[in-house]
C-alpha positions, 0 to 999 in steps of 0.5 A: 235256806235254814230256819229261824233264831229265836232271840230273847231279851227281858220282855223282848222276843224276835226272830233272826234268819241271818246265821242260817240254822238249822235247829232254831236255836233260841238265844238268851242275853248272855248266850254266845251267837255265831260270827256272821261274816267276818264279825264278831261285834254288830247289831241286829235291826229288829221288826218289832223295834230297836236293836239286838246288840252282839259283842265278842259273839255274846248277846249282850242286849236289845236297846232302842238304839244300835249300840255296835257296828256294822248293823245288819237286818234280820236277814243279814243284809246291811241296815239303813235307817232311811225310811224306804228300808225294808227287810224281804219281801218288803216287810217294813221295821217297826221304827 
């Protein structure tokens, strides 16, 4: 199952499952992330509120809105904004 992915923006931090580490590796604004998938431009809905946005696999920023598309959680399933959406084991996003 991996580890987590720690990512950090300004004042914002969070952990992401959704590459799959193995070495919880912390990401910057400005580092290069993995593809997931087929992607190499998406965002990430965060628990602890708005979006991580990734664009050529750089991490580029973390807004209150997703700034790419497709969205994906932090799991790496595909995010929607309806207000049933929950992540595993039905942890509910801050937003």
């Amino acid at each position: 199952m991996g580890t987590y992915s720690t990512l950090r923006v300004n004042d914002h931090e969070g952990q992401v499952k959704l590459w799959d580490s193995d070495n919880m590796p912390v990401y910057s604004q400005g580092s290069i992330v993995p593809m997931y998938g087929t992607h190499k431009t998406y965002s990430i809905a965060m628990r602890e509120g708005g979006f991580v946005n990734i664009i050529d696999r750089k991490l580029v920023s973390w807004t209150e809105s997703p700034e790419q598309k497709p969205i994906y959680d932090k799991w790496g399933d595909e995010y929607t904004s309806d207000e049933n959406n929950s992540g595993l084991l039905g942890e509910k996003y801050t937003f």
